[in-house]
C-alpha positions as CSV (number, residue, x, y, z in Angstrom):
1,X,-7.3,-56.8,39.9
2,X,-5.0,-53.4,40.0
3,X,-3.9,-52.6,43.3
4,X,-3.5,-48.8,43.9
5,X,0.3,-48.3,46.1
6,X,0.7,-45.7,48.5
7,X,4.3,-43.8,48.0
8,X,5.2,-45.6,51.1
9,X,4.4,-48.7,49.6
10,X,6.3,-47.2,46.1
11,X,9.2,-47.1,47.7
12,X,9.7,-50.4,48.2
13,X,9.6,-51.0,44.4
14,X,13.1,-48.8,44.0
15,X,16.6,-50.0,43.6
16,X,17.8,-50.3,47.3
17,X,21.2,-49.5,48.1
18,X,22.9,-51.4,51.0
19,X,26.2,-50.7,52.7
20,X,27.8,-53.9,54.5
21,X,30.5,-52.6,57.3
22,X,31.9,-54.6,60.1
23,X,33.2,-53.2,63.5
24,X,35.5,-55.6,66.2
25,X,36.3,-54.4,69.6
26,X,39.0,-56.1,71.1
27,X,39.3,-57.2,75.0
28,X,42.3,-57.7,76.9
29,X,41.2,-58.4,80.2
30,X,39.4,-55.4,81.9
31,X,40.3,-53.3,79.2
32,X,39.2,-52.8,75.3
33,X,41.1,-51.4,72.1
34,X,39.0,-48.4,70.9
35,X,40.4,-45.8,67.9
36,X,40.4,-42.5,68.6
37,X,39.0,-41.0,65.5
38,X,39.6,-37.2,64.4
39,X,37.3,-35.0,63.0
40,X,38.8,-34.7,59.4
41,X,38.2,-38.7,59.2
42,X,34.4,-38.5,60.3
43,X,32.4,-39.9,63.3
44,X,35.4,-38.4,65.3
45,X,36.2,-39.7,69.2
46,X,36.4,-43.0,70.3
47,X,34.7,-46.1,68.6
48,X,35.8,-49.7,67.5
49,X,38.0,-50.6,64.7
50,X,35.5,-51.4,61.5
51,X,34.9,-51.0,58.1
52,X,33.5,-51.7,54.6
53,X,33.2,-55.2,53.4
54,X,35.4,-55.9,50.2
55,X,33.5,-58.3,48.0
56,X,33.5,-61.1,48.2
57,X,35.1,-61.5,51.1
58,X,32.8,-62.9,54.3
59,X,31.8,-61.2,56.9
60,X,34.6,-62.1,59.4
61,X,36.5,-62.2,56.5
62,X,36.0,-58.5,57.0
63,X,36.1,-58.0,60.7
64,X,39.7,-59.8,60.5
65,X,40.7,-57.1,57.6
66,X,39.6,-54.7,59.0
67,X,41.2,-55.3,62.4
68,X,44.6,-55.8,60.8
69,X,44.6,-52.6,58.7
70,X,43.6,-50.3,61.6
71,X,45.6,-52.1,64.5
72,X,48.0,-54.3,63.2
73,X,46.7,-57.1,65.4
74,X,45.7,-60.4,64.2
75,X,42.7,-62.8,64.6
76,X,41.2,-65.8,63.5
77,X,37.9,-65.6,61.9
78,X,36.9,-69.0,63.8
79,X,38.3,-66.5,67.6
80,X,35.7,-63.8,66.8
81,X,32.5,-63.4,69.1
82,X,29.7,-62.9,66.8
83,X,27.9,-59.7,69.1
84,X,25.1,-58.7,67.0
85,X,23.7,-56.2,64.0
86,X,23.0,-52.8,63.2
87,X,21.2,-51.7,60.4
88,X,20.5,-47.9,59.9
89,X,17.6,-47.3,57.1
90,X,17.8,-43.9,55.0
91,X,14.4,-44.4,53.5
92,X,14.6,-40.9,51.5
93,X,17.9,-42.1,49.7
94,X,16.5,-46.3,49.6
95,X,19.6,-46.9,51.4
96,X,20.2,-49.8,54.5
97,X,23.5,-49.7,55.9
98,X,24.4,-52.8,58.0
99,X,26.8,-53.6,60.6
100,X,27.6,-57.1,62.1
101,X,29.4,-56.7,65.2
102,X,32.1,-58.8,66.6
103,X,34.5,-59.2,69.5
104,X,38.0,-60.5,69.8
105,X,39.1,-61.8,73.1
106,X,42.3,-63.9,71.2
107,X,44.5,-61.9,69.2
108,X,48.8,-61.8,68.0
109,X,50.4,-59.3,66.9
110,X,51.5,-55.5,68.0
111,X,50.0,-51.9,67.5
112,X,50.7,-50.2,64.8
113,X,52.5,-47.0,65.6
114,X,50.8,-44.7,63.1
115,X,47.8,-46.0,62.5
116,X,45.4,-45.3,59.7
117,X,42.4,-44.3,61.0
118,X,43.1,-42.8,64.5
119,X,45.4,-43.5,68.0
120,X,44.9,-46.8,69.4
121,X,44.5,-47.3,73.3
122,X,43.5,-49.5,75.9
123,X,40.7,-48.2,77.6
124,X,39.4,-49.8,81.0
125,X,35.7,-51.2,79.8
126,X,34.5,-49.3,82.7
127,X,35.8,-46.1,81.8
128,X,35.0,-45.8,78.4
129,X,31.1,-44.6,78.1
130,X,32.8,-41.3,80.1
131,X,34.8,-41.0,76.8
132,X,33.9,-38.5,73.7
133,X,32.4,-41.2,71.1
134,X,29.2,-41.1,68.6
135,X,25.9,-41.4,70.1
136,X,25.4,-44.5,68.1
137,X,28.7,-46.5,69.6
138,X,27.7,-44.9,72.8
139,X,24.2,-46.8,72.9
140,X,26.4,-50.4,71.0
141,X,29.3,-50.4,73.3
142,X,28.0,-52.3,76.6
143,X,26.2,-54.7,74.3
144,X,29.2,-56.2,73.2
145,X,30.2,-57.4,76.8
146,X,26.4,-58.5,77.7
147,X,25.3,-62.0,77.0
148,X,24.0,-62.9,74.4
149,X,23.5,-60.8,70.9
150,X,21.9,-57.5,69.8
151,X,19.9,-56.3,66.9
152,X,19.6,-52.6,66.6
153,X,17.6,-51.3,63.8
154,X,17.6,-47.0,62.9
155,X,15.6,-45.6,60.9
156,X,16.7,-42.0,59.9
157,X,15.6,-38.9,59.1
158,X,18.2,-37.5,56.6
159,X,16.8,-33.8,56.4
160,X,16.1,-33.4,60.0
161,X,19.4,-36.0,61.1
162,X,17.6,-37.3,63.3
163,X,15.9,-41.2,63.9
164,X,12.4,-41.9,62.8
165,X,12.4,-44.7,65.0
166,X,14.8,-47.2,66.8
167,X,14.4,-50.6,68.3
168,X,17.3,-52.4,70.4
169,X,16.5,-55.8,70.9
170,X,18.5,-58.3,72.9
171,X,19.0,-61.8,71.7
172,X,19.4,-65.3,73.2
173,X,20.0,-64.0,76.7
């Protein structure tokens, strides 16, 4: 029996693309490590260190990379808070970018002085949301100090940049 498939059910037959990225905030105390991104490097203001998985490293193989490059500080894969995940879902491009989201609350090590990707600072959890950051690590950034983990799934709208949908669910609370 031949089943006739929708284009939305077509879709699913394409090559999908996924992106695997890792973000770490760090907490010292009342306070957290954010970058302080500028335009010309994209998603400009304030948001966590993070990045792009090298294969075939793991995924706090990653986080700890990551946090190194941008920061200079030093963790232990086996330190790191496993938070949650985001996944953002293109569907016109067949492309899922994921994000599994750590914190730090153990680390060596000093700031770099001229760091890569932005200037470091320790900004008073409390304080921060009143910061300029992305809508997306706006909506993340008290889930990492909440109990429990997050899953946050977007899916977007690339000609109108907007979402389709979104769903934030809390986990094992």
């Amino acid at each position: 029996m031949t089943k006739n498939l929708s284009r939305e059910s077509s879709l699913f037959m394409k090559d999908i693309t996924y992106g695997m990225y890792t973000m770490c905030l760090v907490q010292d105390g009342d306070k957290v490590l954010l970058l302080n991104r500028p335009d010309k490097r994209g998603f400009p203001g304030y948001l966590g260190p993070g990045g792009k998985l090298e294969f075939p490293e793991s995924f706090t193989e990653g986080a700890v990379r990551e946090l190194r490059e941008e920061t200079g500080l030093i963790v232990k894969p086996e330190d790191l808070i496993y938070k949650g995940v985001d996944e953002y879902i293109v569907p016109d491009r067949n492309y899922r970018y994921i994000v599994y989201n750590y914190l730090a609350r153990t680390f060596e090590g000093e700031l770099l002085q001229n760091p890569p990707e932005g200037e470091l600072a320790w900004i008073p959890i409390e304080e921060a949301l009143q910061l300029p950051m992305q809508s997306w690590f706006q909506r993340r950034f008290p889930l990492f100090f909440q109990e429990g983990t997050f899953e946050i799934s977007v899916v977007w709208n690339e000609e109108t940049k907007e979402p389709l949908e979104e769903k934030v669910r809390l986990l094992n609370r």
